[in-house]
C-alpha positions in Angstrom: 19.8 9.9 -3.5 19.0 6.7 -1.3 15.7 5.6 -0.4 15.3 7.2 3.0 15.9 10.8 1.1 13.5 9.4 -1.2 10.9 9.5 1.3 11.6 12.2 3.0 11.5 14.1 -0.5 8.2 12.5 -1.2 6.8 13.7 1.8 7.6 17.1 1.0 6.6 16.8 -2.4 2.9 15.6 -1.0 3.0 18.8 1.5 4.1 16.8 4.5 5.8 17.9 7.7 9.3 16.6 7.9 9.4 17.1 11.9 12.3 15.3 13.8 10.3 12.5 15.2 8.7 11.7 12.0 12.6 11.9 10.2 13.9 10.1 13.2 11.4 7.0 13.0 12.2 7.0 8.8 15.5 6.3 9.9 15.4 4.4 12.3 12.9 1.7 9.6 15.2 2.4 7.2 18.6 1.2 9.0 16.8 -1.7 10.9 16.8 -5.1 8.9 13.8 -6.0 11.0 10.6 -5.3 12.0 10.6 -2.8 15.1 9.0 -2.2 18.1 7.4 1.4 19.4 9.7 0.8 22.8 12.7 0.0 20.2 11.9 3.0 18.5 11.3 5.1 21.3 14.6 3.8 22.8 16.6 4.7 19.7 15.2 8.0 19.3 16.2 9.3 22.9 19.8 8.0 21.9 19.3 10.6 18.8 18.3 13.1 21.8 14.5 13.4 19.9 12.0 14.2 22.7 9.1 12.2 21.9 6.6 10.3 24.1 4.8 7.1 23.3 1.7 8.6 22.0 3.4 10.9 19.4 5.3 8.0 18.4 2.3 6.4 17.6 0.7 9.4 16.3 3.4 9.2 13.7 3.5 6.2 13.0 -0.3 6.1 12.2 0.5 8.6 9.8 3.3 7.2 8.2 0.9 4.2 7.9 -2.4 5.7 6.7 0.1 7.2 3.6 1.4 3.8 2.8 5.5 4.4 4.0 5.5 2.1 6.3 3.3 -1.3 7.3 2.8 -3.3 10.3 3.6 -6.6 11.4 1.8 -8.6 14.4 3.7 -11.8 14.8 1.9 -13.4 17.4 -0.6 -11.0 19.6 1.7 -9.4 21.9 3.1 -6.6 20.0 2.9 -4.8 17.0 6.0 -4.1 14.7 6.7 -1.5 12.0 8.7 -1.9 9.0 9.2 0.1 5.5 6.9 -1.1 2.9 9.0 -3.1 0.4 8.5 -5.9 -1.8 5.8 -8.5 -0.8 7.2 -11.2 2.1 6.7 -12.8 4.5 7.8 -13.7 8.3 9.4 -16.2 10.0 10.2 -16.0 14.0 12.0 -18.0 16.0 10.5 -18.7 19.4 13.6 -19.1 20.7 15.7 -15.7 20.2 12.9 -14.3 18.7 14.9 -13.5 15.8 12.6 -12.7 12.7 13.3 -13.3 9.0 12.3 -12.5 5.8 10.5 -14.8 3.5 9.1 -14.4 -0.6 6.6 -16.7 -1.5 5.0 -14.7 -3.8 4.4 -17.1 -6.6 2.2 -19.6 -4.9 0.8 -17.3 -2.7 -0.4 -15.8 -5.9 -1.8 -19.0 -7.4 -3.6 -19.7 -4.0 -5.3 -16.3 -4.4 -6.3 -16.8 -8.0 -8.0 -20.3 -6.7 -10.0 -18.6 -3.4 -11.2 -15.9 -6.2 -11.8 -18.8 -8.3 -14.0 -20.9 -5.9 -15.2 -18.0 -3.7 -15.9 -14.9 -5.6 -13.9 -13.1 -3.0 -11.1 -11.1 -4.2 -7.6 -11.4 -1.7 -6.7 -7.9 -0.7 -4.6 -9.0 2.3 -4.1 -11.5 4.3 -1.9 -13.0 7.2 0.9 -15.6 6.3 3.6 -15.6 9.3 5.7 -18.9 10.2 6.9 -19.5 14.1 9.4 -22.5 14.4 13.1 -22.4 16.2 16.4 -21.0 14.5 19.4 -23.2 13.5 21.5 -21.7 16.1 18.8 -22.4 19.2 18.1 -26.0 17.6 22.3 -26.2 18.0 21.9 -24.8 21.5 19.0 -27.1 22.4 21.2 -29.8 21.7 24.1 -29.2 23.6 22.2 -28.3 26.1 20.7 -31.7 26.1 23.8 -33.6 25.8 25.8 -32.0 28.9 
């Protein structure tokens, strides 16, 4: 069984809907390798010929969130994205393509939680830790672009 059937199972194990939008958007998180968009996701779904409009999208996805499948991701203030929780990482976005990667920095981020409980009191139940910067390939580009 993979890990979308995996969801989908423990959804029905909680007593949990499986409609097509809410299967739809599970796949959709589940084949994309980055963080998506409710217009991407909207987009993809009418391909799947799923009927949904922008506020049961986000309907489901508030769901989905709320029961801890899926998280969100604001990389800058425009726009919300939606991603499958997995292992703790981080972001980095190219302002360029606006291509996003994935980063772990677990470790230090760690010790740096251990030191604000340490000095603060306050225990670190989330926090906010995205890089911007520009992508080997536009830096490339840039160049050329420079030199012509």
């Amino acid at each position: 069984m993979n890990k979308f059937d995996e969801k989908i199972e423990e959804l029905r194990t909680q007593g949990f809907r499986i409609t097509k939008t809410r299967k739809g958007i599970l796949k959709i998180l589940f084949s994309s390798k980055n963080p998506v968009s409710v217009m991407y996701i909207k987009d993809l779904l009418t391909k799947q010929k799923i009927d949904a409009n922008k506020t049961t999208i986000y309907r489901e996805l508030d769901f989905l969130l709320k029961n801890g499948f899926i998280e969100n991701v604001k990389l800058d203030s425009k726009m919300t994205l939606y991603e499958i929780c997995s292992s703790h990482h981080h972001h980095v976005k190219c302002l360029t393509c606006s291509k996003i990667f994935e980063i772990e920095l677990n470790e230090d981020i760690l010790k740096h939680e251990k030191k604000i409980f340490a000095e603060t009191g306050v225990k670190v139940l989330n926090h906010i830790f995205e890089f911007f910067g520009t992508c080997k390939p536009c830096s490339i580009d840039r160049l050329k672009t420079r030199n012509i």
